[in-house]
C-alpha positions as CSV (number, residue, x, y, z in Angstrom):
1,X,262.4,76.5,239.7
2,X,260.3,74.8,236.9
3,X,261.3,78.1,235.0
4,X,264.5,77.4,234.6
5,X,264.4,74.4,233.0
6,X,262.4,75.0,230.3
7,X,264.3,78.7,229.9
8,X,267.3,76.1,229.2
9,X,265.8,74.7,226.6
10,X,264.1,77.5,224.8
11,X,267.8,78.6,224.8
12,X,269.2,75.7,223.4
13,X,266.6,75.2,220.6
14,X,267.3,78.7,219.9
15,X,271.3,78.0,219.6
16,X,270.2,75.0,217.7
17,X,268.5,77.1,215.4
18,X,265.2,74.5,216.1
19,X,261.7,76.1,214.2
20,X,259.5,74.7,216.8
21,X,260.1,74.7,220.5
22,X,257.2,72.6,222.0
23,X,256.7,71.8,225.7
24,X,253.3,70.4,228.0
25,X,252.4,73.1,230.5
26,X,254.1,72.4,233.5
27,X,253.0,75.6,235.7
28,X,249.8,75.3,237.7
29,X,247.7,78.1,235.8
30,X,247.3,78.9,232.1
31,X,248.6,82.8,233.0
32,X,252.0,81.6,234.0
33,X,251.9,79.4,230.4
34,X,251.4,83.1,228.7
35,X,254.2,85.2,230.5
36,X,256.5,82.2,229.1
37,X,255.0,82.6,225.8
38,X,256.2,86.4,226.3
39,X,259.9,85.5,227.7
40,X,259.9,82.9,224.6
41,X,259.3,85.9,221.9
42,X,261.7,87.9,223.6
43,X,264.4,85.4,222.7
44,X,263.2,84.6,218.7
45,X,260.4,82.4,219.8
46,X,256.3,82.8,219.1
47,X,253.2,81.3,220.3
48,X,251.8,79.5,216.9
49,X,249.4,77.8,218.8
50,X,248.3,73.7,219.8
51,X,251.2,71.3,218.0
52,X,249.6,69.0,215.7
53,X,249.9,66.0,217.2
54,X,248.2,68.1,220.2
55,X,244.7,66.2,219.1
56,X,245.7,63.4,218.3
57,X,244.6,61.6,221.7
58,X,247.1,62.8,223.6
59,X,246.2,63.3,227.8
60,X,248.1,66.9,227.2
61,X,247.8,69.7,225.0
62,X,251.4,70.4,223.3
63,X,252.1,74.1,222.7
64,X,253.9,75.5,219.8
65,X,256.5,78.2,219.7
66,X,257.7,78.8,215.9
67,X,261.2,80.6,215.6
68,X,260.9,83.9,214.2
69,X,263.2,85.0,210.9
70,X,264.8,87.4,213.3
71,X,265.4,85.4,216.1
72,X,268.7,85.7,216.4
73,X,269.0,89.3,216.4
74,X,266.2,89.3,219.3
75,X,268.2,87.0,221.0
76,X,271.1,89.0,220.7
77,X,269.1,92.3,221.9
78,X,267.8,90.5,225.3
79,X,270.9,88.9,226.5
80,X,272.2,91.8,226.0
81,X,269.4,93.8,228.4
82,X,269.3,91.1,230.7
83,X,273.0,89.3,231.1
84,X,271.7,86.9,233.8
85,X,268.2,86.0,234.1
86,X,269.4,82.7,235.9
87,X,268.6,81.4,238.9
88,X,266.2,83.8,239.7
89,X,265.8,86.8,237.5
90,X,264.4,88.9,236.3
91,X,263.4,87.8,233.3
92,X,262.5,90.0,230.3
93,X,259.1,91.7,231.3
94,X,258.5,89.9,234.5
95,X,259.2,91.1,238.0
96,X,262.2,90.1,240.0
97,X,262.0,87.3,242.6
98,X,258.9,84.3,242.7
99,X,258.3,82.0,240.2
100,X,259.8,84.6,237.6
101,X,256.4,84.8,235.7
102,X,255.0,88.0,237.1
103,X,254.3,90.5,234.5
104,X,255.2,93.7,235.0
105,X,252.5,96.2,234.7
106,X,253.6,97.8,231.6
107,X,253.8,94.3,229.5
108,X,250.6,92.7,231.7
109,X,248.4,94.3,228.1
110,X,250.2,91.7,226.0
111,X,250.8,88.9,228.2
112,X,246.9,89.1,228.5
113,X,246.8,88.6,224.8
114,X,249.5,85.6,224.8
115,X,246.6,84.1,227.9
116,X,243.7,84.7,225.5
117,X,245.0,83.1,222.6
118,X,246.1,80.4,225.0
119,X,242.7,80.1,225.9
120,X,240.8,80.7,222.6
121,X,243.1,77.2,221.2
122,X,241.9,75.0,224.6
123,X,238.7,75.7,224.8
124,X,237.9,75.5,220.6
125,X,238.2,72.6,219.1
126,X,240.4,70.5,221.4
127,X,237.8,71.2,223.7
128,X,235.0,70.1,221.8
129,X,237.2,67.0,221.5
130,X,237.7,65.9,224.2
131,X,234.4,66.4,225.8
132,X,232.9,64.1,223.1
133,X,235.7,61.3,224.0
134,X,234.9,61.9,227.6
135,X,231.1,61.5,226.8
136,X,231.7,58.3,225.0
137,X,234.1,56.6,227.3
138,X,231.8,56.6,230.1
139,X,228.7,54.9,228.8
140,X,231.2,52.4,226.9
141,X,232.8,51.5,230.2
142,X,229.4,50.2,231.9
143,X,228.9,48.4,228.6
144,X,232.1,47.1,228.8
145,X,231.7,46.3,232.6
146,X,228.0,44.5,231.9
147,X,229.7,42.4,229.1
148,X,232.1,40.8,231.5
149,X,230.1,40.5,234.7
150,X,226.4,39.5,232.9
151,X,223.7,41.9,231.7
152,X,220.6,41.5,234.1
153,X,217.4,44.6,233.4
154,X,218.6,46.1,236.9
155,X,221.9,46.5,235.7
156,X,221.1,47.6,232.2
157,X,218.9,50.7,233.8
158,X,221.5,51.6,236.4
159,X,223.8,51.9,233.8
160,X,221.4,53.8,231.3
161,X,221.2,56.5,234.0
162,X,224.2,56.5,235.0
163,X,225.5,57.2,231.3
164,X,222.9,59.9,230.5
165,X,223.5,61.9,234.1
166,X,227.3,62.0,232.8
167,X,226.4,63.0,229.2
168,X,224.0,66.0,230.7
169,X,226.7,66.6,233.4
170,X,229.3,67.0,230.3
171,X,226.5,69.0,227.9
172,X,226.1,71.6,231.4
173,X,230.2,72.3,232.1
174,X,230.3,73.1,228.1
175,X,228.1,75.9,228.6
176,X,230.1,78.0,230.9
177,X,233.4,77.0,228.2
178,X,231.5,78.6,225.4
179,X,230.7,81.8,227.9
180,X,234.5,81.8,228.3
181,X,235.3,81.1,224.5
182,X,233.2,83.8,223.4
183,X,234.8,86.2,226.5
184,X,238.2,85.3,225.0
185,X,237.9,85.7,221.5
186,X,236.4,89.1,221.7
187,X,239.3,90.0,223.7
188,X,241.4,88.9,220.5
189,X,238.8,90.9,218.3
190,X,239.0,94.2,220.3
191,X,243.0,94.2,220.0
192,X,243.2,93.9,215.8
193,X,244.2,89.8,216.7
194,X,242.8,86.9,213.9
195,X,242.9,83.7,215.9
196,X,243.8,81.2,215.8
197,X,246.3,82.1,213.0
198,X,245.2,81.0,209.4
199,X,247.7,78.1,208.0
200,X,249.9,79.3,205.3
């Protein structure tokens, strides 16, 4: 259970009293990433948003939880609610049994939120990011690639088109990200929420 281990760690920062618990998302969808960002506040823990070093070339985004001042006493409160969420559940706000990262239908309203903001931070800027180093490292390649094996004019052109069908092909899949951007961050706007969070 992939939930588990990362459970042991949120604990262990938390008994460590660590200010930022980071991890890579190792669930399949970005849904299950949000009902851990749920269990993670219920234990002293918020979403803050992409780490720092989240765009600094890394492959992965790195997701930030900062510690809450009362993140003991939160702590305290769910342990004592829920003794023994190990192996298997339940955890706090999620149904018994599975992967342990099923909402349950009366905390689905924020764990939606949690997904949004989730969203709102891969889709914004990183986003934009990495689509422009995806729509230079193509057409650099083929360069790269004529260089060593010999520039002829049949070459040159195959590669010109190849580059700009990949550039076009990038400029078409950002247009439904924006759709889902906007989707997202009205979402946020509807429920009172400023994101992502202004630095203090």
């Amino acid at each position: 259970m992939i939930l588990r281990k990362y459970f042991n760690e949120l604990l262990e920062d938390g008994s460590q009293n660590v200010q930022m618990h980071t991890l890579i998302n190792p669930w399949r969808t970005k849904a299950q990433l949000a009902a851990y960002a749920y269990i993670a506040e219920q234990y002293g823990y918020r979403y803050m948003g992409l780490a720092p070093y989240s765009s600094s070339g890394r492959s992965f985004p790195i997701f930030g939880f900062r510690r809450l001042p009362d993140a003991e006493e939160r702590a305290r409160r769910t342990q004592e609610q829920y003794p023994h969420p190990l192996p298997n559940g339940p955890f706090p706000g999620m149904l018994e049994g599975g992967d342990g990262l099923t909402p349950r239908p009366d905390v689905r309203p924020e764990v939606d939120l949690l997904h949004a903001r989730i969203q709102v931070d891969l889709l914004g800027g990183i986003g934009k990011k990495r689509l422009w180093r995806l729509a230079l490292a193509v057409p650099l390649g083929l360069f790269l690639a004529l260089l060593i094996r010999g520039i002829t004019p049949t070459s040159a052109l195959v590669a010109g088109c190849v580059s700009l069908a990949y550039i076009l092909y990038l400029c078409a899949v950002r247009i439904p990200m924006r759709r889902k951007l906007a989707k997202y961050q009205r979402m946020l706007r509807a429920a009172g929420i400023d994101w992502p969070p202004t630095a203090s």
